[in-house]
PyMOL Python script that loads the backbone (N, CA, C, O; Angstrom):
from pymol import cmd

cmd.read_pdbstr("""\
ATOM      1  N   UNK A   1       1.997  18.857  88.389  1.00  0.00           N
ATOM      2  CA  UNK A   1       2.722  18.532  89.615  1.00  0.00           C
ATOM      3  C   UNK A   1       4.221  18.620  89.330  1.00  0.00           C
ATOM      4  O   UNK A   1       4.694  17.865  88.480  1.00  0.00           O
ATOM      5  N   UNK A   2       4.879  19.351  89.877  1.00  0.00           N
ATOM      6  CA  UNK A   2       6.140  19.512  90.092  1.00  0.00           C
ATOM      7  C   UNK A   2       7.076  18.413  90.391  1.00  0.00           C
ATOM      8  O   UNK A   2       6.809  17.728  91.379  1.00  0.00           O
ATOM      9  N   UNK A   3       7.992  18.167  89.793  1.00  0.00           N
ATOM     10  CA  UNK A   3       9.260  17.369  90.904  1.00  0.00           C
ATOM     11  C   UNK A   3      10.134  17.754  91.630  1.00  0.00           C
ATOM     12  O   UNK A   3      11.009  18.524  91.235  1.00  0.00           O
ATOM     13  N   UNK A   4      10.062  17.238  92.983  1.00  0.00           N
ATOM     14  CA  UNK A   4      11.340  18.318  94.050  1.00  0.00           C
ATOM     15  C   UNK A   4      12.748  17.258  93.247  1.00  0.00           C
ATOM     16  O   UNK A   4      12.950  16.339  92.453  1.00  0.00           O
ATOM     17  N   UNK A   5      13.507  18.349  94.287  1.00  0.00           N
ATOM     18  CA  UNK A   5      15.001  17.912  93.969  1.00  0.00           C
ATOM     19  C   UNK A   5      14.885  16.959  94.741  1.00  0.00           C
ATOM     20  O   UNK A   5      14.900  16.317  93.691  1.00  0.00           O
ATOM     21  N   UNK A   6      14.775  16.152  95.587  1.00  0.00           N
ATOM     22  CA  UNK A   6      14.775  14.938  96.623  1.00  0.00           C
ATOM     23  C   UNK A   6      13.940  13.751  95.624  1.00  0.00           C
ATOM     24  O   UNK A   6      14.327  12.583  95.587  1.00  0.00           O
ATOM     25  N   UNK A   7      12.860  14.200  94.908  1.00  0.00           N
ATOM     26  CA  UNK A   7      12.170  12.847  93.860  1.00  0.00           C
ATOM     27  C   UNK A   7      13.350  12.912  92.374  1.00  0.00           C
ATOM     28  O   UNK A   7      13.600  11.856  91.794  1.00  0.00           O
ATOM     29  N   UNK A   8      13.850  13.954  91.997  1.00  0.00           N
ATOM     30  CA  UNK A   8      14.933  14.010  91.109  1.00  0.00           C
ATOM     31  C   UNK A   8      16.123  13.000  91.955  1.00  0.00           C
ATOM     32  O   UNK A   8      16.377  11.979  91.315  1.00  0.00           O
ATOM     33  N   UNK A   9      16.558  13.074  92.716  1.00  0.00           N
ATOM     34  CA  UNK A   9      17.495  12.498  92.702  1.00  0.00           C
ATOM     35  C   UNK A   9      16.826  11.474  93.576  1.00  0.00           C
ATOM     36  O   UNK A   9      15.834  12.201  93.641  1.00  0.00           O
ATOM     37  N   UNK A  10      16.570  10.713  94.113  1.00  0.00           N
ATOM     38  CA  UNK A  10      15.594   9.291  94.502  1.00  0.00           C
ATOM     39  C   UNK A  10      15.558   8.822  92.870  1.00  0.00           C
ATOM     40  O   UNK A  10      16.117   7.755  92.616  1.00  0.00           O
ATOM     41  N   UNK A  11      15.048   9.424  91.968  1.00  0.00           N
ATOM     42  CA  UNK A  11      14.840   8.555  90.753  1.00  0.00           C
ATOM     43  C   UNK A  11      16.314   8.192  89.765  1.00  0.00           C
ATOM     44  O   UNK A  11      16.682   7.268  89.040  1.00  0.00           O
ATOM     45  N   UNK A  12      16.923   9.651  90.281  1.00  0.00           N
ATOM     46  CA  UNK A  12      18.166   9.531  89.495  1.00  0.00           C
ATOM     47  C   UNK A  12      19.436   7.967  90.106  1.00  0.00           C
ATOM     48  O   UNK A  12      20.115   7.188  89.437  1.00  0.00           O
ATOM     49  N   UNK A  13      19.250   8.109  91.561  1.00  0.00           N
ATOM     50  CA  UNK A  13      20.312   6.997  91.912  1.00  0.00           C
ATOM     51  C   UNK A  13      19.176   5.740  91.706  1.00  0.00           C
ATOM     52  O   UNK A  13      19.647   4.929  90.909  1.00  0.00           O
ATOM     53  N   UNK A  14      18.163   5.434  92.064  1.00  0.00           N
ATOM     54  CA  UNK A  14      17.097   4.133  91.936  1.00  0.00           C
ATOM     55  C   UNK A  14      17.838   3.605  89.762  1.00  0.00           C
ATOM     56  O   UNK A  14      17.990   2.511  89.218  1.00  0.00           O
ATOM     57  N   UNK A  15      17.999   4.636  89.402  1.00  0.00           N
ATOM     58  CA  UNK A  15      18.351   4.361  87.996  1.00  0.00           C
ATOM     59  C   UNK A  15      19.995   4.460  87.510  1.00  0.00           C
ATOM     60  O   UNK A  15      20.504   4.783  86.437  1.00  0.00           O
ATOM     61  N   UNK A  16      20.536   4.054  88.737  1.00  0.00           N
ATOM     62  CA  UNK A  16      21.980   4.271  88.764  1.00  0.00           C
ATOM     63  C   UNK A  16      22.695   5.085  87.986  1.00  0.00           C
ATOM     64  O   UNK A  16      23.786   4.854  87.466  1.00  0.00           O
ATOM     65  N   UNK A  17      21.786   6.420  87.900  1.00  0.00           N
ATOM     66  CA  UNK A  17      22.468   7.942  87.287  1.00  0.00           C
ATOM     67  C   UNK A  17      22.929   8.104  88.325  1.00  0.00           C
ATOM     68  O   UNK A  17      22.550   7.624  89.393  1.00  0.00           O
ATOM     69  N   UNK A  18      24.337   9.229  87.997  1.00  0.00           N
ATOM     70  CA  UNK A  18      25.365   9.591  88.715  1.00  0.00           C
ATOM     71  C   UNK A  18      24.501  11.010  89.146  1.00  0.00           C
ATOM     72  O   UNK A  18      23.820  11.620  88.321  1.00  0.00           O
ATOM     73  N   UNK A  19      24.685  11.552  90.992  1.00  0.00           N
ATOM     74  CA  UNK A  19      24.009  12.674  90.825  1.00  0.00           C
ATOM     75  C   UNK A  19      25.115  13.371  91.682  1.00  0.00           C
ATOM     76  O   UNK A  19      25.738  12.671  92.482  1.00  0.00           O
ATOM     77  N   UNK A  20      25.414  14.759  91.565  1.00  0.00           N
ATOM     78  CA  UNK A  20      26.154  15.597  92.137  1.00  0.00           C
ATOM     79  C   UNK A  20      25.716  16.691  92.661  1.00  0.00           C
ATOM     80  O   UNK A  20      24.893  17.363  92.040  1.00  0.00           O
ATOM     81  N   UNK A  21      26.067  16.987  93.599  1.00  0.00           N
ATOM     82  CA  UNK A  21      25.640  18.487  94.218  1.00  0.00           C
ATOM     83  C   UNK A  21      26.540  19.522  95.069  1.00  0.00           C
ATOM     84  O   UNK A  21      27.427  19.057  95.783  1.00  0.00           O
ATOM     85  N   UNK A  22      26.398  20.464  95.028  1.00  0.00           N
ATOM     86  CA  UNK A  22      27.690  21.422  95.398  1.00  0.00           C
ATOM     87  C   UNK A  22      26.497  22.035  96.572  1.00  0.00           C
ATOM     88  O   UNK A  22      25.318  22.198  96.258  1.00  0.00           O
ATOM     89  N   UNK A  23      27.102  22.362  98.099  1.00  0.00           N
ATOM     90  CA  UNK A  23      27.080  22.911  99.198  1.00  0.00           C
ATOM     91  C   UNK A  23      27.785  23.578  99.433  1.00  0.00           C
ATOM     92  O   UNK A  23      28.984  23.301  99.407  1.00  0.00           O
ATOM     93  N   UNK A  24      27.195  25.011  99.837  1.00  0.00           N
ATOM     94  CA  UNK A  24      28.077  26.293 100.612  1.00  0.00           C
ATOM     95  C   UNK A  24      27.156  26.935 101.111  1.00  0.00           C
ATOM     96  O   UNK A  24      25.970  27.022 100.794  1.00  0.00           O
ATOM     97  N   UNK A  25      28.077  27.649 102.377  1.00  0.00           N
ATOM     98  CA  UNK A  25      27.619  28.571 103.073  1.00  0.00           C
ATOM     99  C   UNK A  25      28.272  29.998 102.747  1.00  0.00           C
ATOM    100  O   UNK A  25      29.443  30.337 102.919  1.00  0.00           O
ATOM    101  N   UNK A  26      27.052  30.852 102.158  1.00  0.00           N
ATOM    102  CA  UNK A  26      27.357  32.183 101.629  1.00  0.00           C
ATOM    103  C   UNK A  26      27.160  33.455 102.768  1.00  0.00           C
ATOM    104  O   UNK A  26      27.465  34.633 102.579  1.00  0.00           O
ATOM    105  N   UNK A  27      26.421  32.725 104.286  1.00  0.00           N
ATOM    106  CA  UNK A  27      25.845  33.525 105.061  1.00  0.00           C
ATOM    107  C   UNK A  27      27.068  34.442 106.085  1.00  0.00           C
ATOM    108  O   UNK A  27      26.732  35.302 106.900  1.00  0.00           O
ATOM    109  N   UNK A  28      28.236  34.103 105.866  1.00  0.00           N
ATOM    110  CA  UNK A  28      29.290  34.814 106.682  1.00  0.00           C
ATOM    111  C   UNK A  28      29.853  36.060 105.153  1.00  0.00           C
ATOM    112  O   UNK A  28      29.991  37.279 105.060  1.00  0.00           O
ATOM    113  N   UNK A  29      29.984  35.161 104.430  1.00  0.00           N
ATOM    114  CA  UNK A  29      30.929  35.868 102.746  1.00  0.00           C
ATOM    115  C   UNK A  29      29.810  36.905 102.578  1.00  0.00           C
ATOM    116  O   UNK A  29      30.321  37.983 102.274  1.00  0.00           O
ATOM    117  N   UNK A  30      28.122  37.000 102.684  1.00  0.00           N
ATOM    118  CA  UNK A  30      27.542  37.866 102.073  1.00  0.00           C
ATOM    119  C   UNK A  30      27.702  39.113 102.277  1.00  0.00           C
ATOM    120  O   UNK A  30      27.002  39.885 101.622  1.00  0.00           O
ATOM    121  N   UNK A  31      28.827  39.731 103.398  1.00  0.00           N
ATOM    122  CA  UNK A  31      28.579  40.963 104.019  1.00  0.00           C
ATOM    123  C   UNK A  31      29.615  41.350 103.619  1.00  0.00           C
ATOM    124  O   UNK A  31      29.743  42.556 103.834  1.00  0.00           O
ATOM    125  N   UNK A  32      30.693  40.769 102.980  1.00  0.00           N
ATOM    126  CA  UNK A  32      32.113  41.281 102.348  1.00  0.00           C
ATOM    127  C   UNK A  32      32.013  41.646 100.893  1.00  0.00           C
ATOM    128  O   UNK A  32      33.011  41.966 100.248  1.00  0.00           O
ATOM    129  N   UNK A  33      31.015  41.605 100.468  1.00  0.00           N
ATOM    130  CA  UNK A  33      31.051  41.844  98.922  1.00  0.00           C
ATOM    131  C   UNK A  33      30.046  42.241  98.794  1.00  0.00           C
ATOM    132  O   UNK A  33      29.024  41.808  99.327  1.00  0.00           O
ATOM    133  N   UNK A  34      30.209  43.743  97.574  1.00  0.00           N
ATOM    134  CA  UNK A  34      28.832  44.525  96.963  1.00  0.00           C
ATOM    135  C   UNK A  34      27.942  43.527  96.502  1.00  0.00           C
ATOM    136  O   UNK A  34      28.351  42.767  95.625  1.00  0.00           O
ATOM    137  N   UNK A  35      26.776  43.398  96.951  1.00  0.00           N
ATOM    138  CA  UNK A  35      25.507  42.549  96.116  1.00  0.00           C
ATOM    139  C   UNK A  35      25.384  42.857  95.140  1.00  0.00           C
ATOM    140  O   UNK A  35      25.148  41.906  94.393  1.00  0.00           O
ATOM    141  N   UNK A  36      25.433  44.219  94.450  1.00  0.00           N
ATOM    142  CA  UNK A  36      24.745  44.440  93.527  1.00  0.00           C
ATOM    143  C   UNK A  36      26.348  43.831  92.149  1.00  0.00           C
ATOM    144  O   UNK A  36      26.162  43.248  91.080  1.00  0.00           O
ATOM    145  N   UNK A  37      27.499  44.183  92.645  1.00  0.00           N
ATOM    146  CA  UNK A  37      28.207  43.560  92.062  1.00  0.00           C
ATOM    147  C   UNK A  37      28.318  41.950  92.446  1.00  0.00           C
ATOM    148  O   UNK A  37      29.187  41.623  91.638  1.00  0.00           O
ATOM    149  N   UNK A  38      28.125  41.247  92.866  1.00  0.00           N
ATOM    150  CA  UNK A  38      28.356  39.832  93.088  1.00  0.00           C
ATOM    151  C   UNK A  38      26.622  39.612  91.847  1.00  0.00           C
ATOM    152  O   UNK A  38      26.501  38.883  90.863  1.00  0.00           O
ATOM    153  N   UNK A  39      26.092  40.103  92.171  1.00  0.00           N
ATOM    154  CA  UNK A  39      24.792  39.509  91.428  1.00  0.00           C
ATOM    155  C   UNK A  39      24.972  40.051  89.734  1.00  0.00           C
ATOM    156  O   UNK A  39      24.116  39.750  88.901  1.00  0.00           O
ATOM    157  N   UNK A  40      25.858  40.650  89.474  1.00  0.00           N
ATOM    158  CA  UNK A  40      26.213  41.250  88.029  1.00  0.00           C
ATOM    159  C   UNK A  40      27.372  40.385  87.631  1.00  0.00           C
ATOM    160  O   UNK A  40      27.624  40.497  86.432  1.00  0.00           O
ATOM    161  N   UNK A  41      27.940  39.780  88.106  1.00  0.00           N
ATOM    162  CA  UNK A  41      29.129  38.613  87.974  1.00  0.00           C
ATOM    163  C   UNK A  41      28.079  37.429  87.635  1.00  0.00           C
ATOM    164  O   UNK A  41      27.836  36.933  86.535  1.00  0.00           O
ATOM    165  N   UNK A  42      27.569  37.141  88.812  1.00  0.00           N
ATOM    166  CA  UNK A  42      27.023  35.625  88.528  1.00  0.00           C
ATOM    167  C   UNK A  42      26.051  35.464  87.448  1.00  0.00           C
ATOM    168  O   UNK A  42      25.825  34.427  86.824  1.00  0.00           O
ATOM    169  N   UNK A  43      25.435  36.745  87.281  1.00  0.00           N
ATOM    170  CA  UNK A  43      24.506  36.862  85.648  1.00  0.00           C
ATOM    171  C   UNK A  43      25.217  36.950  84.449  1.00  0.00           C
ATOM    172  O   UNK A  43      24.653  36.607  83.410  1.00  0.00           O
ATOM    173  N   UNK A  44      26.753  37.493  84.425  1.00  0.00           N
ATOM    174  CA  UNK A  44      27.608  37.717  83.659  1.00  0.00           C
ATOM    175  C   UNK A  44      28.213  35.887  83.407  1.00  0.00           C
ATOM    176  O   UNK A  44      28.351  35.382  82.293  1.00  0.00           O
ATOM    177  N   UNK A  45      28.420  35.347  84.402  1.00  0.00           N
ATOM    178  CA  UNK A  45      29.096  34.047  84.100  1.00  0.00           C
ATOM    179  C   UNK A  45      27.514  32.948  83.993  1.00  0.00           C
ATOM    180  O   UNK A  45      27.468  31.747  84.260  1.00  0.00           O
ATOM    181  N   UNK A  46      26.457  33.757  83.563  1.00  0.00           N
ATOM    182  CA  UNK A  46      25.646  32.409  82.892  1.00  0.00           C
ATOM    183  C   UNK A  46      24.682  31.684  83.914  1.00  0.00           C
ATOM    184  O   UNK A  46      24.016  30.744  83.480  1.00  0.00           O
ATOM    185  N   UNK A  47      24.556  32.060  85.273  1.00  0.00           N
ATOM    186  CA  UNK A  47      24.385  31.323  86.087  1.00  0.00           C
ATOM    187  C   UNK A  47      23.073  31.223  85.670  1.00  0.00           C
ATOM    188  O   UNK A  47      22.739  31.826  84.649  1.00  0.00           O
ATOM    189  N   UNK A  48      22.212  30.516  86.332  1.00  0.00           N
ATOM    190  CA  UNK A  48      20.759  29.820  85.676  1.00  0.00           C
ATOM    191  C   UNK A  48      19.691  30.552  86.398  1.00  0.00           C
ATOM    192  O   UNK A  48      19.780  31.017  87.535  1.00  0.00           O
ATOM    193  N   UNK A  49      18.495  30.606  85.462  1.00  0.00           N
ATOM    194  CA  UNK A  49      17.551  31.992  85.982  1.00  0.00           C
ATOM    195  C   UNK A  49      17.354  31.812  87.754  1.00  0.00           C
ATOM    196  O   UNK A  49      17.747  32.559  88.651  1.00  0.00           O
ATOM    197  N   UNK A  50      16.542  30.437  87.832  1.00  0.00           N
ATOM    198  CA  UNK A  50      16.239  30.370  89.188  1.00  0.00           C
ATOM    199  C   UNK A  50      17.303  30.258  90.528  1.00  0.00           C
ATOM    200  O   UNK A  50      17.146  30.400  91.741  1.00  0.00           O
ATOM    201  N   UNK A  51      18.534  29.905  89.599  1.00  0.00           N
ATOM    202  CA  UNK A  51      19.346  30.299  90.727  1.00  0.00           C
ATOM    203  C   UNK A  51      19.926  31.537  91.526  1.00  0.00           C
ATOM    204  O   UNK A  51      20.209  31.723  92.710  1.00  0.00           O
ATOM    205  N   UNK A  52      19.997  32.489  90.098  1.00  0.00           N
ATOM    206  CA  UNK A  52      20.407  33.647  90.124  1.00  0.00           C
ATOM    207  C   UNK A  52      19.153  34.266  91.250  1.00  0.00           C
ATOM    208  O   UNK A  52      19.413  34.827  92.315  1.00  0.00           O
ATOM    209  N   UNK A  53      17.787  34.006  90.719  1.00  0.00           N
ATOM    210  CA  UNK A  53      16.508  34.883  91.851  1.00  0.00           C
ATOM    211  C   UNK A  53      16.696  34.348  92.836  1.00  0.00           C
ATOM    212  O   UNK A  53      16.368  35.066  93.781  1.00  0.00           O
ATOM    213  N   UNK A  54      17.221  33.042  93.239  1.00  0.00           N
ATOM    214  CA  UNK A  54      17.180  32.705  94.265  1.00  0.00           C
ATOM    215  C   UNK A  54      18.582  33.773  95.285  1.00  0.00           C
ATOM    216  O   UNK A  54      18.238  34.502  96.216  1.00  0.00           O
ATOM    217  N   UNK A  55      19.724  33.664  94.950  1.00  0.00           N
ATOM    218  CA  UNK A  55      20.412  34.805  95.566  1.00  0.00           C
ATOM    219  C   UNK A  55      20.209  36.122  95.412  1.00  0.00           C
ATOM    220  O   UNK A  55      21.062  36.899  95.841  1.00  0.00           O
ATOM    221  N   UNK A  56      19.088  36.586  94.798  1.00  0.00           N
ATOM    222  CA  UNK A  56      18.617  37.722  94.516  1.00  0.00           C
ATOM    223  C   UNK A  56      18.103  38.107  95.819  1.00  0.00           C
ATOM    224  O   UNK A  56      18.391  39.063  96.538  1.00  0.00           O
ATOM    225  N   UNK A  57      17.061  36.901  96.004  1.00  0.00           N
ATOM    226  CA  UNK A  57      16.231  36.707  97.544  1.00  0.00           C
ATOM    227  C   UNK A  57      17.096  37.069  98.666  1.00  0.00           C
ATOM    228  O   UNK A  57      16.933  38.014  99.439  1.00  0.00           O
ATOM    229  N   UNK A  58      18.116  36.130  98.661  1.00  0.00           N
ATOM    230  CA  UNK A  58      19.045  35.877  99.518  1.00  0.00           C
ATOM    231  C   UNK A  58      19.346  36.846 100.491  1.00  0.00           C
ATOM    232  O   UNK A  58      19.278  36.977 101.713  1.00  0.00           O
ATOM    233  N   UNK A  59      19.927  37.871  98.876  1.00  0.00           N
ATOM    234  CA  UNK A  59      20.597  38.824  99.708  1.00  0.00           C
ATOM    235  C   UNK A  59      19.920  40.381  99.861  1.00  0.00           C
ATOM    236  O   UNK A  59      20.494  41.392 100.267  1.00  0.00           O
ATOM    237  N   UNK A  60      18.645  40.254  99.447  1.00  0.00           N
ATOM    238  CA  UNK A  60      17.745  41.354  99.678  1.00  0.00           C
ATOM    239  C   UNK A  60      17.613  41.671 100.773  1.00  0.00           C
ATOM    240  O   UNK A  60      17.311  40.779 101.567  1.00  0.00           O
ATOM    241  N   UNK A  61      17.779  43.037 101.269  1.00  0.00           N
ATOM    242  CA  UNK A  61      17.747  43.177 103.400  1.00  0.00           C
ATOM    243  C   UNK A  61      18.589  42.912 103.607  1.00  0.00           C
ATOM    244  O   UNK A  61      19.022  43.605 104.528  1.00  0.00           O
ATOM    245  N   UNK A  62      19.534  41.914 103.152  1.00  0.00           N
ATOM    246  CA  UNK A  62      21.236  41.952 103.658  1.00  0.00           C
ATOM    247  C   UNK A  62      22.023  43.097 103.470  1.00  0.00           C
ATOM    248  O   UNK A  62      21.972  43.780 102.448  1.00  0.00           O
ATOM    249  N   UNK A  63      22.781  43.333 104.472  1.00  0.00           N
ATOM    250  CA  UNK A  63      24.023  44.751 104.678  1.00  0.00           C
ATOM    251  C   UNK A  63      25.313  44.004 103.865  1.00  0.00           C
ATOM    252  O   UNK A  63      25.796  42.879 103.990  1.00  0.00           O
ATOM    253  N   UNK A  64      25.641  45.115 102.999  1.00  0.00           N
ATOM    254  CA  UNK A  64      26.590  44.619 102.370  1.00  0.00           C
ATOM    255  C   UNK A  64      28.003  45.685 102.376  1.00  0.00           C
ATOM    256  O   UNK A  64      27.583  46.839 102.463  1.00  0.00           O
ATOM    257  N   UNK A  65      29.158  45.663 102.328  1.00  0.00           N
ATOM    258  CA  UNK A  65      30.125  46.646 102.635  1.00  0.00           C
ATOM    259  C   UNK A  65      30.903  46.649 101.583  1.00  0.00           C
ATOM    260  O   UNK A  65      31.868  47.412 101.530  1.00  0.00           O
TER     261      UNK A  65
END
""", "prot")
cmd.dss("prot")
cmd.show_as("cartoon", "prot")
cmd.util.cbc("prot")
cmd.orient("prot")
């Protein structure tokens, strides 16, 4: 059984760990920049496997200029 991010952090503040999270909206920015270069940057600066597939997803079928 898996843990979502919502039981991660429920357990993290219940245990008065500090929890942080970063929000953005990429859905206006995705059409101004090559995907295939934005996704060769963010693999280049380390970004983390499932995050990286996850904008992989993202921007698959997206028009990019």
């Amino acid at each position: 059984m898996s843990v979502t991010k919502l039981d991660y952090i429920l357990h993290s503040v219940s245990s008065h760990h500090q929890v942080d999270a970063v929000h953005f909206d990429i859905s206006a920015a995705s059409g101004l920049v090559q995907h295939a270069l934005l996704l060769h940057i963010l693999g280049a600066c380390g970004l983390m496997h499932d995050c990286f597939i996850w904008f992989q997803s993202y921007l698959t079928g997206r028009i990019s200029f």
